[in-house]
C-alpha positions as CSV (number, residue, x, y, z in Angstrom):
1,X,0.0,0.0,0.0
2,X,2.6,2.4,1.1
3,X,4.8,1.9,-2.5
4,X,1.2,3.3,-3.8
5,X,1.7,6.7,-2.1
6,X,5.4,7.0,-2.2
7,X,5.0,7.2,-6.3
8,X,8.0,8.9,-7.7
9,X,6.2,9.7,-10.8
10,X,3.7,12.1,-9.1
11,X,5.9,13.2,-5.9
12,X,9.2,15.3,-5.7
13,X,10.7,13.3,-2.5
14,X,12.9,15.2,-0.3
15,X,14.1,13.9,3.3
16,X,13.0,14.9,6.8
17,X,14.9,17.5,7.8
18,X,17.2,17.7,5.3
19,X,17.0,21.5,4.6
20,X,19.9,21.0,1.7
21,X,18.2,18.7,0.3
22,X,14.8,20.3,0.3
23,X,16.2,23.3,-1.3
24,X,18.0,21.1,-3.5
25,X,14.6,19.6,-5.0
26,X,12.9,22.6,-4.8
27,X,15.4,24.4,-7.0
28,X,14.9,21.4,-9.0
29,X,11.1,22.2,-9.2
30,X,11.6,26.2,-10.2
31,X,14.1,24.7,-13.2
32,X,11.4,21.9,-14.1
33,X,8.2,22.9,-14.5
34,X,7.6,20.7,-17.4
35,X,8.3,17.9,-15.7
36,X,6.9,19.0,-12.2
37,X,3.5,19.9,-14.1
38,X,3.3,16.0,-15.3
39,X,4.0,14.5,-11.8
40,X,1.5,17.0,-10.4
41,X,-1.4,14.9,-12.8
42,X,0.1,11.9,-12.4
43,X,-0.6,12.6,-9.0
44,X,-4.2,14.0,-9.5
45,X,-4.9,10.7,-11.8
46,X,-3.4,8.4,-9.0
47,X,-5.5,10.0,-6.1
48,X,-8.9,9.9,-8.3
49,X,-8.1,6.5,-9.2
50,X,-7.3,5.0,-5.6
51,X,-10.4,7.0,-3.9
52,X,-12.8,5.3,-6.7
53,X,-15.7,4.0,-4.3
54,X,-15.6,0.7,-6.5
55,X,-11.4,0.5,-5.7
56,X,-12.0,0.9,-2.3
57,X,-15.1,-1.8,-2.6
58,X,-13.0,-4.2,-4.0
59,X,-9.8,-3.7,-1.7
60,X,-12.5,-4.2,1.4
61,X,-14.0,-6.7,-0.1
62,X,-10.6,-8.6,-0.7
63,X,-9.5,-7.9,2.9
64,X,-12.2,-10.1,4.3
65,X,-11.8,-12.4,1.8
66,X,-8.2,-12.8,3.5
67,X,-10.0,-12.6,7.0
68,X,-12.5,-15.4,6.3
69,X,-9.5,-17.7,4.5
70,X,-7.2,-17.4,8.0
């Protein structure tokens, strides 16, 4: 689930607390826009698509599946 949201297509990652690093990838961003503009609907399409009502039926769905096999 967590390799879901941690999507490198539709994020710019930066570590915690890394203030170099943040201003390294936010420089990045101001030089990138292009690029930053596609993550930014990769990221749109990704959240649209994982808060469907029928994705979230079927994950739930599939979870107690997996409760009722064990």
């Amino acid at each position: 689930m967590f390799a879901e949201i941690w999507n490198l297509d539709a994020a710019v990652e930066a570590r915690a607390g890394d203030v170099a690093d943040l201003r390294e990838k936010l420089l990045w961003a101001l030089d990138n826009l292009g690029e930053l503009k596609e993550k930014a609907i990769a990221g749109r399409k990704h959240v649209q698509t994982a808060n469907d009502w029928d994705h979230i039926a079927e994950q739930t769905e599939h979870v107690y599946q997996q409760a009722l096999e064990n």
